[in-house]
C-alpha positions as CSV (number, residue, x, y, z in Angstrom):
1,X,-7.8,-68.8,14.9
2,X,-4.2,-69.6,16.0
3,X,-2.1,-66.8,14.8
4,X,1.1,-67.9,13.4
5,X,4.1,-65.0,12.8
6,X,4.9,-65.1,8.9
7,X,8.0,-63.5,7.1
8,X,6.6,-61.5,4.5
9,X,7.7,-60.4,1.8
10,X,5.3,-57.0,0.5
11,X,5.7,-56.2,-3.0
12,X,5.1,-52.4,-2.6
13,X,5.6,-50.5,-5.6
14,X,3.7,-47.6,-4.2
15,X,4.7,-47.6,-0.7
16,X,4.9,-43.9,1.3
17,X,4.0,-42.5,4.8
18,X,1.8,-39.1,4.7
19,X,0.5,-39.3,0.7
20,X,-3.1,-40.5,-0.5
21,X,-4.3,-42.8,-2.9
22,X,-1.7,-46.0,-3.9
23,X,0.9,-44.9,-1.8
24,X,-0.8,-44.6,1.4
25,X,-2.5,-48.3,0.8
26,X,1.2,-49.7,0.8
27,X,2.0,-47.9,3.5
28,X,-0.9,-48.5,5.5
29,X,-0.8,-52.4,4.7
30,X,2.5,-52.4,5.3
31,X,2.3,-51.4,9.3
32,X,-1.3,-53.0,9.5
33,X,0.2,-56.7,8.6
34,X,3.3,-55.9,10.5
35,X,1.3,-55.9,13.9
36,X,1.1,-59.6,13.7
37,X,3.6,-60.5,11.0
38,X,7.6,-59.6,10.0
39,X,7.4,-57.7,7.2
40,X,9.8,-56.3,5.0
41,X,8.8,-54.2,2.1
42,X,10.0,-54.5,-1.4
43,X,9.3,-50.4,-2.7
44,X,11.2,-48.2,-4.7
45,X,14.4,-46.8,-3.9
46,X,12.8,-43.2,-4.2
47,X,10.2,-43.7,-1.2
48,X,13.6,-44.0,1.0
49,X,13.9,-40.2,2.4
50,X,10.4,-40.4,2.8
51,X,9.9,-43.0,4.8
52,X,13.1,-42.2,6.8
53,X,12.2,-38.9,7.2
54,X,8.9,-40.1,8.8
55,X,9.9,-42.6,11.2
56,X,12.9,-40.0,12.5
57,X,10.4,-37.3,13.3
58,X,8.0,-39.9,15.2
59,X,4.8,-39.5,13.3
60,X,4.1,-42.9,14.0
61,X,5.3,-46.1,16.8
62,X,7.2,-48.7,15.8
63,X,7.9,-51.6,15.1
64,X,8.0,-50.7,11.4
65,X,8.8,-53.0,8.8
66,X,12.1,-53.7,7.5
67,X,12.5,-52.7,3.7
68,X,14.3,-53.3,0.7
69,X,14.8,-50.4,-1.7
70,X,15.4,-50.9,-5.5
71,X,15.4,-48.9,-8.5
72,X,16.5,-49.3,-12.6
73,X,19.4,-47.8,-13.4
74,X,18.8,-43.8,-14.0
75,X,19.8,-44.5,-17.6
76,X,16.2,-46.6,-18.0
77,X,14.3,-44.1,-15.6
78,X,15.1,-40.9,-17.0
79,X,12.5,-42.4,-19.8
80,X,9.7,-42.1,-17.2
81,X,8.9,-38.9,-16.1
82,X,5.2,-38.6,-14.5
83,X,3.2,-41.1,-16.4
84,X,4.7,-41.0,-19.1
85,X,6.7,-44.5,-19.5
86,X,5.2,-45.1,-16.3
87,X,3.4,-48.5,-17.1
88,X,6.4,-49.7,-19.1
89,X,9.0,-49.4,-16.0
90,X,6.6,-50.9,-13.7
91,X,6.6,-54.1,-15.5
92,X,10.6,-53.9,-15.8
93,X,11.0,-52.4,-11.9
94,X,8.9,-55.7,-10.9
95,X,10.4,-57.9,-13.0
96,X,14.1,-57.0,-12.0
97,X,13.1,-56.5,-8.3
98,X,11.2,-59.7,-8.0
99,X,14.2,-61.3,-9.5
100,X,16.6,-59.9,-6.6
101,X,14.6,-60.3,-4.0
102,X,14.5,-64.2,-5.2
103,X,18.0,-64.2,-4.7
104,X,17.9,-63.3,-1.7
105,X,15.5,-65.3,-0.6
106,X,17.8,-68.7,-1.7
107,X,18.3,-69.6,2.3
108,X,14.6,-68.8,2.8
109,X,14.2,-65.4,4.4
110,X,10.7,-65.3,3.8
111,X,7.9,-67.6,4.3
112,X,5.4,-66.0,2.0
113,X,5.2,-63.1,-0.8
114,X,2.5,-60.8,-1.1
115,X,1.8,-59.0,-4.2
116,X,0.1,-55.6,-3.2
117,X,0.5,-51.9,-5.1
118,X,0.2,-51.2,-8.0
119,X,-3.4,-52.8,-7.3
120,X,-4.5,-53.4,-10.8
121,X,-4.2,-56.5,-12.8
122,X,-4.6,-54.5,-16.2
123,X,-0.9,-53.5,-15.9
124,X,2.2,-56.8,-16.2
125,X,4.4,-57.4,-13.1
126,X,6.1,-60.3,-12.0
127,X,5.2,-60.9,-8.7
128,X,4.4,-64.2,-9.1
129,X,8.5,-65.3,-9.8
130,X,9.4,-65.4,-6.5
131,X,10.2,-68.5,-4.7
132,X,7.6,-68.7,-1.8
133,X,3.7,-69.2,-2.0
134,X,2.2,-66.2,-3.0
135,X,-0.8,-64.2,-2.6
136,X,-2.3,-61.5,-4.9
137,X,-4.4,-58.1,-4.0
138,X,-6.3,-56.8,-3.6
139,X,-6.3,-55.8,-6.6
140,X,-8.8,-54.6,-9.1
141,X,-8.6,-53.4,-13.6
142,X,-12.3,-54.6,-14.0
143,X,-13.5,-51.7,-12.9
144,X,-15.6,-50.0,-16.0
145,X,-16.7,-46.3,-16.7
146,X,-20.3,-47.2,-18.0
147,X,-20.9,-46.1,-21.3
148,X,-24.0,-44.1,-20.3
149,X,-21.7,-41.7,-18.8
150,X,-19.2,-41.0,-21.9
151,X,-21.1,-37.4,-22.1
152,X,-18.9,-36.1,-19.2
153,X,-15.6,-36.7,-21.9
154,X,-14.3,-35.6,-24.4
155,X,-13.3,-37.7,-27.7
156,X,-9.5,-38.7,-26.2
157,X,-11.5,-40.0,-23.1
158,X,-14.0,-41.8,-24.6
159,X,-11.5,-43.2,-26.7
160,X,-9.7,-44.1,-23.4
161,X,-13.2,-46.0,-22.2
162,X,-13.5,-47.8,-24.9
163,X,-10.0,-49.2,-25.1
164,X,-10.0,-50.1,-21.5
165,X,-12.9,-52.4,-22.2
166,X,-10.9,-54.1,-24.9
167,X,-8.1,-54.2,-22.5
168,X,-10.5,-55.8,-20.0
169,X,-11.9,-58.5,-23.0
170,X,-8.2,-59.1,-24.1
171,X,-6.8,-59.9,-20.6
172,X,-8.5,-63.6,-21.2
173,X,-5.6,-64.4,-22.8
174,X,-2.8,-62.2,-21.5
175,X,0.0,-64.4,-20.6
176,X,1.2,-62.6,-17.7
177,X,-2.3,-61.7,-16.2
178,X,-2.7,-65.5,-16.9
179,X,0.5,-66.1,-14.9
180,X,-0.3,-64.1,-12.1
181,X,-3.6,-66.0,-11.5
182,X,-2.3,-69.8,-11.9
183,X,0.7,-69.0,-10.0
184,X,-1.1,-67.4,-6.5
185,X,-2.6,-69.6,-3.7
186,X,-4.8,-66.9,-2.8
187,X,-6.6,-63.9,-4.6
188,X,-8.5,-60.6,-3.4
189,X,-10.1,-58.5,-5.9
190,X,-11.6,-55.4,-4.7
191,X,-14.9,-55.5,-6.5
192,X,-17.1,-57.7,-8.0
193,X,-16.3,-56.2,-11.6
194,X,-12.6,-57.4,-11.3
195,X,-13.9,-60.6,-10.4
196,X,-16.1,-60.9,-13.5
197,X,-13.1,-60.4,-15.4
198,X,-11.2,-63.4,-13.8
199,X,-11.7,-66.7,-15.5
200,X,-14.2,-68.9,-13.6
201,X,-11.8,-71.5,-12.5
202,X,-9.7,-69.5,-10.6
203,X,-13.1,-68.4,-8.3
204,X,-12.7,-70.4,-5.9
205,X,-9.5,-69.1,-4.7
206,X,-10.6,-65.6,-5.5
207,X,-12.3,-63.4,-2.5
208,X,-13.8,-59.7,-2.6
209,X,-11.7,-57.6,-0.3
210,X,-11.5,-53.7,-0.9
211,X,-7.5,-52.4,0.0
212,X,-8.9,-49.4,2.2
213,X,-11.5,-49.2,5.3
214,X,-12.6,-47.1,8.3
215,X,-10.6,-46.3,10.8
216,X,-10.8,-44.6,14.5
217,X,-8.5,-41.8,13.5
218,X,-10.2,-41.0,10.6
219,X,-13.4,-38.8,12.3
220,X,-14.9,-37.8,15.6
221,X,-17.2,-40.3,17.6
222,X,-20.1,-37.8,17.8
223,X,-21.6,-35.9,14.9
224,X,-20.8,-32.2,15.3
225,X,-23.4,-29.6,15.3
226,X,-24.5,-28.4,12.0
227,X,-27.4,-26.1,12.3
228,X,-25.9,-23.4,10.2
229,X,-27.7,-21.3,7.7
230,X,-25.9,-22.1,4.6
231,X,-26.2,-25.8,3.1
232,X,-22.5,-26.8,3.1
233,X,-21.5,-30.0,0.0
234,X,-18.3,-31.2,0.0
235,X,-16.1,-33.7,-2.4
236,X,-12.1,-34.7,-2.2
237,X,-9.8,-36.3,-4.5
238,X,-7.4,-36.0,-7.5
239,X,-9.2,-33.8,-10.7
240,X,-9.4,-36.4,-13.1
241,X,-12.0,-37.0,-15.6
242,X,-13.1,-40.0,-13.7
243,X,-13.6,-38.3,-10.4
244,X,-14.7,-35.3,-11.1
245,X,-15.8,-34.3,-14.7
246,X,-18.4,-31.6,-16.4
247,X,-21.2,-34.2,-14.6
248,X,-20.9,-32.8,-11.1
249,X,-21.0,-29.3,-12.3
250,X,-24.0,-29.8,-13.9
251,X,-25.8,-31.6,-11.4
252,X,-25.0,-28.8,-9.4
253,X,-26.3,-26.2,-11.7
254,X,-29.5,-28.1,-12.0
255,X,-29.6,-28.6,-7.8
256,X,-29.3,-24.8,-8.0
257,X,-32.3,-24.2,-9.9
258,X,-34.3,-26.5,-7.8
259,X,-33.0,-25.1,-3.9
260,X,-33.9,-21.5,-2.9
261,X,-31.8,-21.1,-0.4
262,X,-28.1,-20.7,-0.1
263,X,-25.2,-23.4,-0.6
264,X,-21.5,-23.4,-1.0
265,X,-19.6,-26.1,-3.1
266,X,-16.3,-26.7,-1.7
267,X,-13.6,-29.1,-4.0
268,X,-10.3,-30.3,-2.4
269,X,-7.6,-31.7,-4.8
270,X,-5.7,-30.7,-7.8
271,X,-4.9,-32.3,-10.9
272,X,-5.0,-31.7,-14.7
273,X,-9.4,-30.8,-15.0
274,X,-8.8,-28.4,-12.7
275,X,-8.6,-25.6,-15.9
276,X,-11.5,-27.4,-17.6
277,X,-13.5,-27.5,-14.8
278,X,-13.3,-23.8,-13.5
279,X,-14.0,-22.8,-16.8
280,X,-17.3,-24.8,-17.0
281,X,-18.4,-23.4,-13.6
282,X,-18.1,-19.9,-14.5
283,X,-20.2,-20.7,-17.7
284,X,-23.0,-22.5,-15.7
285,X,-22.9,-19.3,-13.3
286,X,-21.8,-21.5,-10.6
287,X,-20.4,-19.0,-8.2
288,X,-21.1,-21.4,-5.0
289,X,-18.4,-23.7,-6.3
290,X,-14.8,-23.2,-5.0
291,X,-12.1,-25.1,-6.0
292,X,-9.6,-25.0,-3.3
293,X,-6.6,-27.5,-4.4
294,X,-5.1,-29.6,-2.2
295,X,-5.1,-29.7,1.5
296,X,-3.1,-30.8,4.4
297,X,-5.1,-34.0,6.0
298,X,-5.6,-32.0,9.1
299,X,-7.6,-28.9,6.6
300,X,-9.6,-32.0,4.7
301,X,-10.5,-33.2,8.5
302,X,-11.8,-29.7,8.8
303,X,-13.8,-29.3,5.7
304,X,-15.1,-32.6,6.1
305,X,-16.5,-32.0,9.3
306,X,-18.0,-28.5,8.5
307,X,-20.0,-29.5,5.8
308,X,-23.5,-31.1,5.4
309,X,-23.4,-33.5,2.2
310,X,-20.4,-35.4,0.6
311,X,-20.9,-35.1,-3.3
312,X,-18.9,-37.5,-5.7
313,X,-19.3,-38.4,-9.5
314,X,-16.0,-41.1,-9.0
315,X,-17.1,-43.9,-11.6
316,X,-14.3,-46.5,-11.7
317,X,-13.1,-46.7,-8.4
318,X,-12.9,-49.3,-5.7
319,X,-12.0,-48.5,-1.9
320,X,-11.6,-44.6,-2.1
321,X,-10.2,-43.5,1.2
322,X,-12.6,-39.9,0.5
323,X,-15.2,-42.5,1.0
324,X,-14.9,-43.8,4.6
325,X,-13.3,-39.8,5.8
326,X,-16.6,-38.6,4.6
327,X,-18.5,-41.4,6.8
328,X,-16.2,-41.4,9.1
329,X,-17.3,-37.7,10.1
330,X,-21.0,-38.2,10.0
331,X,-21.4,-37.3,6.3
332,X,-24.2,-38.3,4.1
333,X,-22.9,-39.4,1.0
334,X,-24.6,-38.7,-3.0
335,X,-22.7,-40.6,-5.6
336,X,-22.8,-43.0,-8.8
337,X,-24.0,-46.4,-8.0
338,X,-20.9,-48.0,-9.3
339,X,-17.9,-50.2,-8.5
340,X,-16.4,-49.2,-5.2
341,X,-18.9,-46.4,-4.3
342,X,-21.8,-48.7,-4.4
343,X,-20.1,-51.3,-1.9
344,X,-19.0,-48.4,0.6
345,X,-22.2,-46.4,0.4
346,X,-24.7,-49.8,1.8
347,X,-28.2,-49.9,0.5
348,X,-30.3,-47.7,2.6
349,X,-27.4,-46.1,3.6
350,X,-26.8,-42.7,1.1
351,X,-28.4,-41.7,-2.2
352,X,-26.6,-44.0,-5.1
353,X,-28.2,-43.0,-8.6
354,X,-28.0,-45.8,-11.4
355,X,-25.9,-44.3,-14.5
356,X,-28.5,-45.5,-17.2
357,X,-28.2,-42.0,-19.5
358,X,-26.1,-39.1,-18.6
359,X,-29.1,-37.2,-17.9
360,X,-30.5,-39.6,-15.5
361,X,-27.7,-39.4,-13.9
362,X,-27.4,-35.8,-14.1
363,X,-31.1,-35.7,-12.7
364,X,-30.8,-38.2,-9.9
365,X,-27.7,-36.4,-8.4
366,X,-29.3,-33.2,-8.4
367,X,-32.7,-34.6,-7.1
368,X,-30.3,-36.8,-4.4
369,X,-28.9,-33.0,-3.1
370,X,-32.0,-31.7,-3.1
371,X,-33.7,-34.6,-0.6
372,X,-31.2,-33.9,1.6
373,X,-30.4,-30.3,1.3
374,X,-34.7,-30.0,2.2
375,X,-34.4,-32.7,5.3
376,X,-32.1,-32.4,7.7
377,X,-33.3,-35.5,9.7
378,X,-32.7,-37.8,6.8
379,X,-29.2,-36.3,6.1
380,X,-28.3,-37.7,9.7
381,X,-30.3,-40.8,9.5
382,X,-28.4,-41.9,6.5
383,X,-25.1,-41.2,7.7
384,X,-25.8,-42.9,11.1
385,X,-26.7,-45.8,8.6
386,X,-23.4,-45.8,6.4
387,X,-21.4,-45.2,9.8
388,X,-23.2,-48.6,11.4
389,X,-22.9,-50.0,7.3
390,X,-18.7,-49.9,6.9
391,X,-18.1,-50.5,10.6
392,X,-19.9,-53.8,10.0
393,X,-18.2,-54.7,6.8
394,X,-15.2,-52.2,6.4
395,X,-13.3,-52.1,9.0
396,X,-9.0,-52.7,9.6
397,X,-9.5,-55.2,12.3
398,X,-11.8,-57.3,9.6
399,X,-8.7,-56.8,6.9
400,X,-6.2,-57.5,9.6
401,X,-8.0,-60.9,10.4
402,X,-8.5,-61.8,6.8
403,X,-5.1,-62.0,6.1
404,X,-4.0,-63.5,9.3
405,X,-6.3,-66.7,8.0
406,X,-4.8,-66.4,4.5
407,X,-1.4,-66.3,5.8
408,X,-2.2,-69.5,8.1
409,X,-3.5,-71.0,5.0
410,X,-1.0,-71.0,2.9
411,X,1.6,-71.7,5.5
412,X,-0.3,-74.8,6.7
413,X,1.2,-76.1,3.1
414,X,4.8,-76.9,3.8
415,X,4.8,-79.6,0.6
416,X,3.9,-76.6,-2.0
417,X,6.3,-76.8,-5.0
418,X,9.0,-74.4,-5.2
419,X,10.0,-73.1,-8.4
420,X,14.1,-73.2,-8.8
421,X,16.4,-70.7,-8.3
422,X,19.1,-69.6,-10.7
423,X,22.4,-68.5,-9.4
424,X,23.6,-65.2,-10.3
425,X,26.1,-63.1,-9.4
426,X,24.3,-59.8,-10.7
427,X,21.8,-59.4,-7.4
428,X,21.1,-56.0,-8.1
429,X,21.1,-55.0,-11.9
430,X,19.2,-55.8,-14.5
């Protein structure tokens, strides 16, 4: 493939160097697309000291992309704080930034737009104004908890499951999702659920592509040594009811009355189960489990690398960076076979239990630890196989090239219609 240098425009609302989850997918896409592209990032005006901060201590080489920063005015964001009013000023922050950046981009700055964070088509933004072609994602919102698993919620999150799935039914006719889709030349959905919820006629610009992959910096090329005496299980992320619930805990309590000999449980993350979840572990006895909070990248590098087994219940995500770490150090993995998770974790490559009850699941997880915790040749065989799995299929250098061919595709259409810009003086404020 020729490789033709684009000027990019990356709609970033998450976008910051050092973080997890959304924000390091912006940042990450941001200086992967920038090796072969010029990139400036549309972000939020509070990632600025962040990002400056980073590049002046030298974490990381340049080039880095050039950025334009832009937030509401403080009298519209002191109604968000956390998540509360956060899905309401992410439709306004898109819709106002969007609408500066297309004034700015009246003498043609930039070739093409690229709609990236946040990567979920369930909430409204209005990437799709600007004045270039424009590709979407990846993003995902079909994503579903299956309902076999509402046991591990209470009634406020099952009531949360359920009204995502009518969210998910209603988006058919959601002017804005509707919007989004007619108006992109190219789509990436991260897993095959978000494109089920797609209409059919937009398939055939529509291609799977999860937003994170493996990387060389994210484990060591050998396995270490692990002959140690106590069966180490590990798990990472955020404590929310979708990653970690009262599930794990009692898949581990029924693992521990299946293995006779010792184990230690070690969770890394914080986050508002945390309370919940302690408490349930001290009724099922569980003294094995630790709940550490969260770590420095360097100390989850650590962990990762002295344990034996990485343990997730995650049930609605896509690419979860915990994910490829946890290959990426040699780790065989025990999880959910759902969304995300299932396309990481190959076939033949960990132990994936099917969600058809909650005590299936609750059975096969625990029955999952115990193959592995009794055979230490399997344990490496399947990570070798998820290793050789997501550097086949999950890899930067596969992302990087992707794009590169989207980018050429879209700007091998020089006759695309251009919607009109308005003239304004107001550039800047809503």
């Amino acid at each position: 493939m020729t490789r033709t240098r684009a000027k990019v425009l990356l709609i970033a609302y998450a976008c910051r160097p050092g973080e997890s989850s959304e924000r390091k997918v912006g940042w990450h896409w941001a200086r992967l697309i920038q090796r072969h592209h010029d990139v400036t990032v549309l972000t939020r005006e509070s990632h600025r000291p962040y990002i400056e901060a980073w590049i002046a201590a030298g974490h990381e080489e340049g080039p880095f992309p050039q950025f334009v920063f832009y937030d509401l005015p403080e009298l519209v964001a002191r109604f968000k704080r956390g998540e509360r009013g956060l899905y309401l000023y992410y439709a306004v922050w898109t819709y106002f930034a969007v609408r500066r950046c297309r004034l700015m981009n009246r003498d043609g700055r930039w070739d093409l737009t690229h709609f990236l964070t946040f990567g979920t088509l369930l909430w409204p933004q209005f990437g799709y104004r600007m004045n270039t072609p424009y590709l979407l994602g990846p993003v995902g919102g079909g994503e579903r908890i299956p309902l076999a698993l509402r046991r591990a919620f209470g009634p406020a999150g099952q009531a949360r499951i359920v009204t995502r799935r009518l969210v998910q039914k209603l988006m058919a006719v959601n002017p804005v999702f509707l919007a989004n889709l007619g108006r992109a030349d190219r789509i990436f959905v991260r897993t095959a659920e978000t494109l089920d919820m797609i209409p059919t006629r937009y398939h055939p610009k529509t291609q799977l592509l999860l937003e994170t992959a493996i990387g060389p910096e994210m484990g060591p090329p050998e396995p270490p040594q692990r002959n140690q005496a106590v069966l180490r299980i590990v798990s990472v992320g955020r404590l929310i009811t979708s990653k970690f619930n009262p599930l794990m805990l009692e898949a581990f309590a029924s693992f521990k009355s299946h293995w006779n000999g010792p184990f230690e449980v070690t969770i890394i993350g914080d986050g508002p189960e945390r309370t919940r979840l302690e408490t349930l572990r001290d009724e099922l006895g569980l003294t094995e489990v630790t709940f550490v909070g969260k770590k420095s990248s360097d100390e989850v590098q650590a962990a990762l690398r002295a344990s034996d087994i990485y343990f997730s219940t995650t049930m609605k995500e896509a690419g979860t960076w915990a994910f490829f770490e946890a290959i990426a150090n040699h780790l065989p993995v025990v999880c959910l076979k759902v969304n995300g998770p299932d396309m990481i974790v190959g076939d033949g490559c960990g132990i994936k239990v099917a969600p058809t009850s909650h005590a299936a699941a609750r059975d096969g997880l625990a029955q999952g630890l115990l193959r592995l915790a009794e055979d230490a040749d399997l344990r490496r065989r399947l990570a070798a196989n998820a290793l050789d799995h997501v550097e086949t299929h999950f890899t930067w250098e596969r992302i990087a090239r992707t794009i590169d061919q989207a980018y050429a595709d879209l700007l091998d259409r020089p006759d695309r219609p251009r919607p009109k810009v308005r003239s304004s003086k107001a550039a800047t404020k809503p």
